[in-house]
C-alpha positions in Angstrom: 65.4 -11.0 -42.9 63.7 -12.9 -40.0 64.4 -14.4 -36.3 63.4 -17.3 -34.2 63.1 -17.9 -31.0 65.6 -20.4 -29.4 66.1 -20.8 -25.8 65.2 -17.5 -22.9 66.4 -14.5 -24.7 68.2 -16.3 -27.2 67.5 -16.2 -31.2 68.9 -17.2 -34.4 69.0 -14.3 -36.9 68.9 -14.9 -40.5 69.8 -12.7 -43.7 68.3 -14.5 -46.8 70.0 -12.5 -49.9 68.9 -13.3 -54.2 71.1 -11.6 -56.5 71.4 -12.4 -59.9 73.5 -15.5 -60.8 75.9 -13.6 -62.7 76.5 -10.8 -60.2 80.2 -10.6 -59.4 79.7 -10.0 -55.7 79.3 -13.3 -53.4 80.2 -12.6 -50.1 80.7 -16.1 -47.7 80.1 -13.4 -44.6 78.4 -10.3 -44.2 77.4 -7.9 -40.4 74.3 -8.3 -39.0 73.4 -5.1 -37.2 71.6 -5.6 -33.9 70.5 -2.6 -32.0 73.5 -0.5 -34.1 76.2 -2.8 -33.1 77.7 -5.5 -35.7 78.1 -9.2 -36.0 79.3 -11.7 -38.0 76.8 -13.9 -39.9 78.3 -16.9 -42.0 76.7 -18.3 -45.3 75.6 -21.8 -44.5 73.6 -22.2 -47.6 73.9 -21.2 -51.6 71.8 -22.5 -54.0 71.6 -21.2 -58.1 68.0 -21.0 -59.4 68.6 -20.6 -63.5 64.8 -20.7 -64.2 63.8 -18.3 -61.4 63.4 -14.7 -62.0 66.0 -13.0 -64.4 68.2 -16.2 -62.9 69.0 -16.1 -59.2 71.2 -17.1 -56.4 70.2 -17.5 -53.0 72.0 -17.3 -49.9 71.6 -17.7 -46.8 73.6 -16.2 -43.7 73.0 -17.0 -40.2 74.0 -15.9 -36.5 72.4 -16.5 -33.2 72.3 -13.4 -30.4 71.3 -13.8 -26.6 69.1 -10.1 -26.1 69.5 -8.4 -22.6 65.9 -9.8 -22.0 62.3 -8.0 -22.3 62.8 -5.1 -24.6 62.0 -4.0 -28.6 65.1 -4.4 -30.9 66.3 -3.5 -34.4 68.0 -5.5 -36.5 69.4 -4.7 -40.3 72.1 -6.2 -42.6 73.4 -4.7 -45.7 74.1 -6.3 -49.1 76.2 -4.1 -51.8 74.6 -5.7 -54.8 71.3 -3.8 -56.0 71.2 -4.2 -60.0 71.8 -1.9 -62.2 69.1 -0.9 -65.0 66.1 -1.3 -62.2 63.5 1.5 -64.0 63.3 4.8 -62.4 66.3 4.3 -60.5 69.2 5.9 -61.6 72.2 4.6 -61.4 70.7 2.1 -59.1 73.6 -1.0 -59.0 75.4 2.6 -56.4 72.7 1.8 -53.5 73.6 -1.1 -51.2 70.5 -3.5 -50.2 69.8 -2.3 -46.1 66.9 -4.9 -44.8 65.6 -4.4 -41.6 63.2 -6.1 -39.2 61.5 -5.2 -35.6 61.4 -7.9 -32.6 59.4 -7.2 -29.5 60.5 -9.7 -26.6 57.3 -9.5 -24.1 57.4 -12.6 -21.4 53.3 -11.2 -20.9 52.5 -11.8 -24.5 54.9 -15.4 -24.8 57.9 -16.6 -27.3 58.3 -14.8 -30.9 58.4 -15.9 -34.3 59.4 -13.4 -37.1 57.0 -14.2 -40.6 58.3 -15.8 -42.8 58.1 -15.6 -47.0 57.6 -19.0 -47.9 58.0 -18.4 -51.7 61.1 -17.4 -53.6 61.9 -13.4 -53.4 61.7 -13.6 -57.8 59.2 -15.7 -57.7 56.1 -14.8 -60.0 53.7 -16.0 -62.0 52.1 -14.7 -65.6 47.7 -15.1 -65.9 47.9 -13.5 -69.7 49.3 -10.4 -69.5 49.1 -10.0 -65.5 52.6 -10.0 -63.4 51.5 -12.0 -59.5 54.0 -11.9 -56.7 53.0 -13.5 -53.3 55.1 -13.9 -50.6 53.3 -16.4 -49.0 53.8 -15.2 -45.5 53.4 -17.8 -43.0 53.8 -16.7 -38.5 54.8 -19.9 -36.7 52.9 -17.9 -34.1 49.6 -17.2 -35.5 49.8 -13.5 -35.3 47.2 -11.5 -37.1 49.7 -10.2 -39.9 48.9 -6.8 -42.4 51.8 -5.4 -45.3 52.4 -2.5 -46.9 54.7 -1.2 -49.8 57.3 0.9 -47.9 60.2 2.8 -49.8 64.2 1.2 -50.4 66.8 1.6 -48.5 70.1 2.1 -49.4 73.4 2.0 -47.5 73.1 3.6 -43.7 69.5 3.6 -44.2 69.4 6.5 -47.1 66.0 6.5 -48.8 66.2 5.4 -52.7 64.1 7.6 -54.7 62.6 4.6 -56.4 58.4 4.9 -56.7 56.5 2.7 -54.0 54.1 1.4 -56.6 54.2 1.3 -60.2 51.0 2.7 -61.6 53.1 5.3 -63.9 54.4 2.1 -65.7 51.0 0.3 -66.3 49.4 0.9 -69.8 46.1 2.3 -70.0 43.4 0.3 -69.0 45.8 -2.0 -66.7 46.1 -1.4 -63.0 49.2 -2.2 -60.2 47.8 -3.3 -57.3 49.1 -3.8 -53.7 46.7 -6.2 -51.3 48.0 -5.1 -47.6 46.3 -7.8 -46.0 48.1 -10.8 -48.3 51.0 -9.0 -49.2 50.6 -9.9 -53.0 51.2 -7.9 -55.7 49.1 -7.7 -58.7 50.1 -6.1 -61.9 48.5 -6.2 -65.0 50.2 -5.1 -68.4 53.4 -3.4 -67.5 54.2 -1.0 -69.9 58.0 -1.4 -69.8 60.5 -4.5 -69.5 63.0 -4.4 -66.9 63.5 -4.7 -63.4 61.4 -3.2 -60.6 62.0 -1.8 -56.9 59.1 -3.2 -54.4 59.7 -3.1 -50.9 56.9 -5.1 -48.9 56.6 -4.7 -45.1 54.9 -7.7 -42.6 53.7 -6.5 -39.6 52.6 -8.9 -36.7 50.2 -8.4 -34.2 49.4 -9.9 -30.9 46.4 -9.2 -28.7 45.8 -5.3 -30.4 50.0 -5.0 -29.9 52.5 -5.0 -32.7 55.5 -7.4 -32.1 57.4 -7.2 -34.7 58.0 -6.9 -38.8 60.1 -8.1 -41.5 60.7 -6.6 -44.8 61.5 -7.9 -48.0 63.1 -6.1 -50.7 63.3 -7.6 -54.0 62.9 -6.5 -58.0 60.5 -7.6 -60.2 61.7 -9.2 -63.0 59.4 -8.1 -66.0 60.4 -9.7 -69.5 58.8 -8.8 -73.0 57.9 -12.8 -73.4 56.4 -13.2 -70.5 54.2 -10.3 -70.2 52.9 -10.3 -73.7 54.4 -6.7 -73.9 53.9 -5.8 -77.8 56.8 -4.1 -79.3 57.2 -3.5 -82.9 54.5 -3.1 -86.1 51.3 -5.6 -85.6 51.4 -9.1 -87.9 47.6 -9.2 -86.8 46.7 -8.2 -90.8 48.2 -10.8 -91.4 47.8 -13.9 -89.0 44.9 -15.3 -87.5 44.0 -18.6 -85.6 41.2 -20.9 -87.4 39.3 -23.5 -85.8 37.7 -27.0 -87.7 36.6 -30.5 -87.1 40.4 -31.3 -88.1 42.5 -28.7 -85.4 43.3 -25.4 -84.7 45.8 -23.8 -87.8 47.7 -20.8 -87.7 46.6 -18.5 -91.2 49.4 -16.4 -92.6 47.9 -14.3 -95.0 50.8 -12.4 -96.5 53.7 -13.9 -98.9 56.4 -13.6 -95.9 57.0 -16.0 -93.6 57.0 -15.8 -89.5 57.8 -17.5 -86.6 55.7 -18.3 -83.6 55.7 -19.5 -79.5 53.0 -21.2 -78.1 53.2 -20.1 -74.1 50.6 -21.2 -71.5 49.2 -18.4 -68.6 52.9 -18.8 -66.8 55.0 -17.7 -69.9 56.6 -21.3 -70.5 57.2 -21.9 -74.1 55.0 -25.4 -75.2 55.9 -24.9 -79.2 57.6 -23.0 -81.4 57.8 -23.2 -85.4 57.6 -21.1 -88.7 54.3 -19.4 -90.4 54.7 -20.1 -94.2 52.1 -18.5 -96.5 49.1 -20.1 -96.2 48.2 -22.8 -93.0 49.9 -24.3 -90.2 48.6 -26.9 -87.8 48.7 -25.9 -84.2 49.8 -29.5 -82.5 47.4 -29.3 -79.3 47.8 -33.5 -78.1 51.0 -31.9 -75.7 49.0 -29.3 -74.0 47.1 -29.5 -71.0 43.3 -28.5 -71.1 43.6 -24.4 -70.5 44.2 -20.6 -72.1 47.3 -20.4 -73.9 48.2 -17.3 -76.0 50.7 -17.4 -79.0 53.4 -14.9 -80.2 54.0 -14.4 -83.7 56.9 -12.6 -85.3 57.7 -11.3 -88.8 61.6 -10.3 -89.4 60.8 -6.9 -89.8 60.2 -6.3 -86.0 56.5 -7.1 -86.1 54.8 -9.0 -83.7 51.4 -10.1 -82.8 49.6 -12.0 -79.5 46.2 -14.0 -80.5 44.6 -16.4 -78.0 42.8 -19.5 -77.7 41.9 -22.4 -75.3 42.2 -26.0 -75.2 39.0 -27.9 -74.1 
């Protein structure tokens, strides 16, 4: 949610909702609530995003306000479409969406811009087996701006009990990690696939003074591709890389055969193919100069991760 300033005390008020794509409820109109009383925001925009996150839609709902004049306001819409399965929340597709923000109108301390998250709320990207979310959070203004992971919100403002940080879902030896003066969120090997509750709070300050906030509340999309999760019994007994003047090969040394993906550090799949006994040629000409780690799988629900760069 965010605002901008207009014209005197006037500003346009925006609700910007994901869901998932095939989430049955797509409202043209929802209430914004400004200072506890309602009002009518139309969807000017929607837009489907198959590659982004689990699959997203965004929309975008918009109404413009006229405030009293000098004063600090509260503003909040709600959005019945949480998802359901989000770990550690049960039954979580029964708590509404609530998404707040804060504007201070000061004439002493000049016109006010909300921040705004430039990148997409499902947005991340993979570096091996490490989940990145940044928001990107841009003031028009040039406010000094610090975050911080606050708890969900469900309808009329209820607390979810959802954890505000997900250490007790990392693997030992990885690490979750919140920076509050970026806003980005750092997690390195999940332990669990599935979707994840974070909450991340902007606040703006002005000369010392804060003058406003904006919240985003999204889930983490975490799949068992992308993250390099391993499931299952380990092929690594049998399959290993080998490097020579001639390529890179894939060695199977088992009688069974497997199949493989070939994914660079943001979990796109470059090649797939089968392991037959004995070796298979890696095709490397495609690929970019970089890391890239490869999954192999056996049909008895084993699977392995090895790595290697391309000079």
């Amino acid at each position: 949610m965010r605002y901008s300033h207009e014209l005197g005390s006037t500003y346009r008020i925006e609700a910007l909702v994901w869901t998932e794509m095939t989430d049955p409820i797509d409202l043209p109109e929802i209430e914004i609530f400004i200072s506890g009383a309602p009002m009518l925001a139309i969807r000017t925009d929607v837009i489907d995003y198959p590659s982004v996150g689990c699959g997203s839609r965004f929309s975008r709902y918009v109404v413009f306000h006229t405030f009293p004049g000098p004063g600090v306001f509260d503003m909040y819409f709600e959005y019945p479409a949480r998802p359901p399965g989000v770990v550690g929340v049960a039954l979580s597709e029964d708590y509404a969406f609530h998404v707040d923000c804060h504007l201070v109108i000061n004439p002493i301390l000049g016109d006010n811009n909300s921040v705004e998250f430039t990148a997409p709320q499902p947005a991340s990207t993979w570096v091996w087996s490490t989940l990145v979310h940044d928001p990107l959070a841009v003031d028009p203004d040039g406010d000094s701006l610090t975050f911080e992971l606050v708890e969900p919100l469900g309808s009329n403002g209820q607390i979810i009990p959802a954890p505000v940080g997900l250490g007790q879902y990392t693997t030992v030896g990885g690490y979750f990690w919140f920076d509050p003066t970026t806003g980005r969120v750092t997690w390195n090997s999940p332990s669990l696939t599935g979707l994840y509750s974070v909450v991340i709070r902007c606040y703006e300050w002005r000369n010392g003074q804060l003058v406003g906030w904006a919240t985003r509340d999204m889930s983490l999309c975490v799949g068992q591709l992308q993250s390099g999760i391993m499931e299952g019994r380990s092929t690594g007994e049998f399959i290993r890389l080998e490097r020579s003047n001639s390529g890179m090969f894939l060695v199977n040394g088992s009688t069974r055969s497997f199949t493989y993906s070939v994914l660079n550090t943001q979990g796109q799949c470059t090649q797939t193919g089968a392991i037959p006994p004995g070796r298979v040629p890696i095709e490397l000409e495609g690929l970019s100069a970089g890391p890239y780690f490869i999954r192999a799988y056996g049909q008895r629900g084993e699977a392995t991760t090895l790595r290697f760069t391309k000079p």
